[in-house]
N, C-alpha and C positions, 0 to 999 in steps of 0.2 A: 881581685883588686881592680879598682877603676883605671880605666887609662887615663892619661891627663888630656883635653881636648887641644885638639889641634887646628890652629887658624893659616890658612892660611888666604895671599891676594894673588891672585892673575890678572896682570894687565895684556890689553890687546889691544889690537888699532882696529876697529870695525869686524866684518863678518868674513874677511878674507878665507883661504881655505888653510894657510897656516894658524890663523886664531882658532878656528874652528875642531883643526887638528888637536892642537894643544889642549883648548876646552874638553875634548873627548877624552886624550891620552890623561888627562889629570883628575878626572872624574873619574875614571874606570879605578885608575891606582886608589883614587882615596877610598870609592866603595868595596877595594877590593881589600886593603891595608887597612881601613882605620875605621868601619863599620859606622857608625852614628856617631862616631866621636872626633868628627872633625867641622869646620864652619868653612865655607870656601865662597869667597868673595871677587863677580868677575868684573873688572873695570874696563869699559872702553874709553882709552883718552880721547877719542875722538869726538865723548860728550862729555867726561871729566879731566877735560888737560891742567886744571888744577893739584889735581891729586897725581897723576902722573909728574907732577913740576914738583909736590911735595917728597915725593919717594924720589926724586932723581931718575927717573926711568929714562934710558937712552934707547932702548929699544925694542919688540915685542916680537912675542908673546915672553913676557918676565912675569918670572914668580916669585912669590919674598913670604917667608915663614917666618909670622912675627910669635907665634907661640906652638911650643913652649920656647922659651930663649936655647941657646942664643937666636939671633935673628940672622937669617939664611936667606942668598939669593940664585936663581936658577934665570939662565934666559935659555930660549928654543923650544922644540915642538911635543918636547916632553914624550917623547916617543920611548927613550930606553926604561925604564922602568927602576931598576937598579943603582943609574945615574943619578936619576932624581931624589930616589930617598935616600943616598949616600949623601949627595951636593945640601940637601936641605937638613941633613944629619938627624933623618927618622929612621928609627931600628927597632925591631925585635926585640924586648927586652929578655926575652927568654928565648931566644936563639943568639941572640948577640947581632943580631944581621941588622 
């Protein structure tokens, strides 16, 4: 059975070594968790403060899972791994995790 893809946005404020971090720690999970079946999109408000003003972003590195619903938000360095996919409410459908 196909999994359903999964989109998710990372906003950041420039090349700092917290954006940086997060880009890493979110990347590894996605390649590691959701193999080709995800779309990951990184925004720097500091060239789109539009789109940061559209999503209400208060403050970076935030992440916001618009698919599949519901729509989920995470701020930080996305470091714990477990955190992340509990907070953005992606599981295992065959482990339940």
């Amino acid at each position: 059975m196909k999994q359903e893809l999964i989109h998710l946005r990372l906003y950041v404020t420039g090349l700092t070594l917290r954006s940086q971090s997060a880009i890493a720690n979110l990347r590894e999970i996605c390649s590691t968790e959701f193999g080709e079946e995800y779309q990951l999109d990184i925004i720097d408000v500091l060239e789109h403060p539009e789109l940061a003003e559209q999503e209400k972003i208060l403050a970076t590195p935030s992440l916001i899972k618009t698919l599949p619903p519901p729509i989920s938000r995470l701020i930080g360095d996305l470091s714990d791994r477990e955190k992340v996919l509990f907070s953005l409410e992606i599981f295992d459908k065959r482990t339940n995790k």
